[in-house]
C-alpha positions as CSV (number, residue, x, y, z in Angstrom):
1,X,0.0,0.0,0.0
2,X,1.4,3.3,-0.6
3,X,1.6,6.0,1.9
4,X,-0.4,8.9,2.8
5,X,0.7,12.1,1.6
6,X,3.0,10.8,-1.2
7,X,2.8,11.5,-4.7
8,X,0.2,9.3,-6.2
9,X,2.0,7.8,-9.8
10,X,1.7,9.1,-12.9
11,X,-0.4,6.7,-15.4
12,X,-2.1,6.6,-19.1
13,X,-4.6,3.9,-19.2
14,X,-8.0,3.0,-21.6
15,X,-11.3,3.3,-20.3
16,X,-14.2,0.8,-21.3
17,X,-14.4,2.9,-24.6
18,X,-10.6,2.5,-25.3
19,X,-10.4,6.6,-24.4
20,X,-6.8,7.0,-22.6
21,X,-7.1,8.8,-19.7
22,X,-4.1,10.5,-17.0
23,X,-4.0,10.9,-13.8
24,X,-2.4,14.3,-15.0
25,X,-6.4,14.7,-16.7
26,X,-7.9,15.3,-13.3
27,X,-5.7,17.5,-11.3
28,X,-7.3,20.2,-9.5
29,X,-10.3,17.3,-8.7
30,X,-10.4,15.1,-5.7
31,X,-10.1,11.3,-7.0
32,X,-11.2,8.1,-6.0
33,X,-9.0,5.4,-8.2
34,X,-10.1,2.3,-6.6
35,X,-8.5,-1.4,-7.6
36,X,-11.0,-4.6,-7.9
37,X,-9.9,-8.1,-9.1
38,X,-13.1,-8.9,-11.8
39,X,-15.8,-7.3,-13.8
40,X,-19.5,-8.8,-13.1
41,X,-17.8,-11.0,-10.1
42,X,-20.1,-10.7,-6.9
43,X,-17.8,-8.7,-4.5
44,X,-16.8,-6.2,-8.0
45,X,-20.3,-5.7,-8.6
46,X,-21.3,-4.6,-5.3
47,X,-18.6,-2.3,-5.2
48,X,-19.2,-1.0,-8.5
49,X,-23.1,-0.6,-7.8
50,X,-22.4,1.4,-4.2
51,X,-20.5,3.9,-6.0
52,X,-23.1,4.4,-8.8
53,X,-25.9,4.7,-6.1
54,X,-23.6,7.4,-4.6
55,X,-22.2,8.6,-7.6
56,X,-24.6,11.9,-7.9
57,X,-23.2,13.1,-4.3
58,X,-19.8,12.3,-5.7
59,X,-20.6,14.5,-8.4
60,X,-22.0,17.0,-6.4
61,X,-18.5,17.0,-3.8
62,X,-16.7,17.2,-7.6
63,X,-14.9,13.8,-7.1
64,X,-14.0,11.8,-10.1
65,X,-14.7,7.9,-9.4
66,X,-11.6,5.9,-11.1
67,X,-12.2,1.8,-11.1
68,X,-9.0,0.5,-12.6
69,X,-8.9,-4.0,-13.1
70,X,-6.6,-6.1,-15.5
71,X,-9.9,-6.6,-17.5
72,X,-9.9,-6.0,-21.1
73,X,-11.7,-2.5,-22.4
74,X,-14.7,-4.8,-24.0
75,X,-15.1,-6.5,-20.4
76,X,-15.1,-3.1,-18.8
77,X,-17.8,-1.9,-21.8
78,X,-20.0,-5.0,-20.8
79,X,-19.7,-4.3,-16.7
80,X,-20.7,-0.8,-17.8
81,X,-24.0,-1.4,-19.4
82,X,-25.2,-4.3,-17.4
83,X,-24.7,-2.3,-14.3
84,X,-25.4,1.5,-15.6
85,X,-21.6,2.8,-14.1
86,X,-21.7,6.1,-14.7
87,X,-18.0,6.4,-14.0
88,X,-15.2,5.2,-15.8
89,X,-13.0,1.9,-15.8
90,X,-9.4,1.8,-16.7
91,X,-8.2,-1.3,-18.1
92,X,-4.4,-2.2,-17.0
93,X,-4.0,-5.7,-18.8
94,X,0.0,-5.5,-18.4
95,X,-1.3,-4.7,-14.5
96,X,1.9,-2.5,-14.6
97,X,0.1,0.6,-13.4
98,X,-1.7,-1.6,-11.2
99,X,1.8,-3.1,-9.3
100,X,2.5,0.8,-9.1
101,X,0.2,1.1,-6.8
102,X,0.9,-1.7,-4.5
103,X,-2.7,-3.2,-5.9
104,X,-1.3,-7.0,-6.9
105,X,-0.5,-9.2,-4.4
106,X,-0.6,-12.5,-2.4
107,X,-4.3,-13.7,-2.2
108,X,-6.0,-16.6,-0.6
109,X,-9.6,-18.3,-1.8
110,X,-10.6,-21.8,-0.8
111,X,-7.1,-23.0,1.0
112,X,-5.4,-21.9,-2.2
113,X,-2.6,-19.1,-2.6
114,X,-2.1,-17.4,-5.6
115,X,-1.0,-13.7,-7.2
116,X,-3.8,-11.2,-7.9
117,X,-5.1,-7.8,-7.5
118,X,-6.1,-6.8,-4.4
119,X,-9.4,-4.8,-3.2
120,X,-7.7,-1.2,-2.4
121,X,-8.3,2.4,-2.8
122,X,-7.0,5.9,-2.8
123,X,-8.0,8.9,-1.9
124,X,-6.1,11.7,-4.4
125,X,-6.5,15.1,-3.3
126,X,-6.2,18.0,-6.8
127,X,-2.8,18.1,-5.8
128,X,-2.2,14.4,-6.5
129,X,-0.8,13.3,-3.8
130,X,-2.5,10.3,-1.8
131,X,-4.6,11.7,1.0
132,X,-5.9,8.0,2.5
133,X,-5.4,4.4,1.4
134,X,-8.1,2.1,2.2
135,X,-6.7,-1.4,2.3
136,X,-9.4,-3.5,3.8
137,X,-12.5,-2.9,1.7
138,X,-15.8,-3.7,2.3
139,X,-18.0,-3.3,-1.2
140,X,-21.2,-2.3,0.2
141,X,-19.9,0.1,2.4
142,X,-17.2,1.9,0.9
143,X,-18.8,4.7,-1.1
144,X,-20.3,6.0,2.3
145,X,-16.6,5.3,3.9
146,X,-15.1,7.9,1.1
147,X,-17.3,10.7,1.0
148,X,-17.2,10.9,5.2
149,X,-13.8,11.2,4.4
150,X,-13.7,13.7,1.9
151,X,-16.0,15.8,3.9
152,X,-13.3,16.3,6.7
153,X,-11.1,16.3,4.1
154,X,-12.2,18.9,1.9
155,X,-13.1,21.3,4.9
C-alpha cells in the first residue's frame, strides 16, 4: 500500500471505450482510483453498484470515481451497461500501473494461494498526492466510507 501524503503515480490507461485517460487529466479534482480483481464477479459488482448509487453526491463534492482492473476495455464496456456505471473503468491488462500502486499481491480463496489484485483504494486530493489508502474494503460500504472522508477532508 502506498503511503499517505506521497505522490500518487503518474499513469495513461484506456477506459471501457478505449479513451486514454491520465492521472495528469484530473488535477485540480479530488479522485477516487479504486482497484478490484473482476468485472460482473459478486464482491466487484457490489462495489461498482455502491459507487453508482452514490455517484450523484460524488458529483456534487466534484470527485471523479476511477475503477482500474486487469480486464480487457470490451469487459469493462460490458460491466458498464449491465450495471449502468456512470464512472469510468481503466483497463491495465499488463497490470503494470496496477503493481505501481501496490494493488497486486498475495491472495487466498478456498485454502489456495495465488497472485492477484487486491481490493484497495485511494483517496487523491487536486494536488495528486495520496490523501488516504483504504486497504481493507468492504463493497457495500465503501462509497459512504469515502465521501465521510472527503468531507473532513475537503473542509
Amino acid at each position: 500500500m502506498l503511503k499517505t501524503n506521497t505522490t500518487a503515480p503518474e499513469f495513461t490507461l484506456p477506459d471501457q471505450t478505449g479513451t486514454k485517460h491520465s492521472l495528469s487529466d484530473y488535477k485540480g479534482s479530488w479522485v477516487v482510483l479504486y482497484f478490484y480483481p473482476k468485472d460482473d464477479t459478486p464482491g466487484c459488482t457490489k462495489e461498482a453498484c455502491s459507487f453508482r448509487d452514490s455517484y450523484d453526491v460524488f458529483e456534487k463534492e466534484g470527485v471523479i470515481i476511477l475503477g482500474v482492473s486487469k480486464d480487457s476495455v470490451v469487459s469493462h464496456a460490458t460491466f458498464v451497461k449491465k450495471h449502468s456505471l456512470p464512472f469510468t473503468l481503466l483497463s491495465d491488462e499488463s497490470t503494470d500501473m496496477i503493481k505501481a500502486y501496490e494493488a497486486f499481491g498475495e491472495k487466498k480463496f478456498m485454502g489456495k494461494t495465488y497472485m492477484g489484485i487486491c481490493r484497495i483504494s485511494y483517496l487523491i486530493d487536486p494536488k495528486g498526492s495520496i490523501r488516504h489508502a483504504y486497504p481493507k474494503v468492504k463493497p457495500a460500504e465503501h462509497a459512504d466510507e469515502i465521501l465521510k472522508d472527503i468531507r473532513s477532508l475537503s473542509r
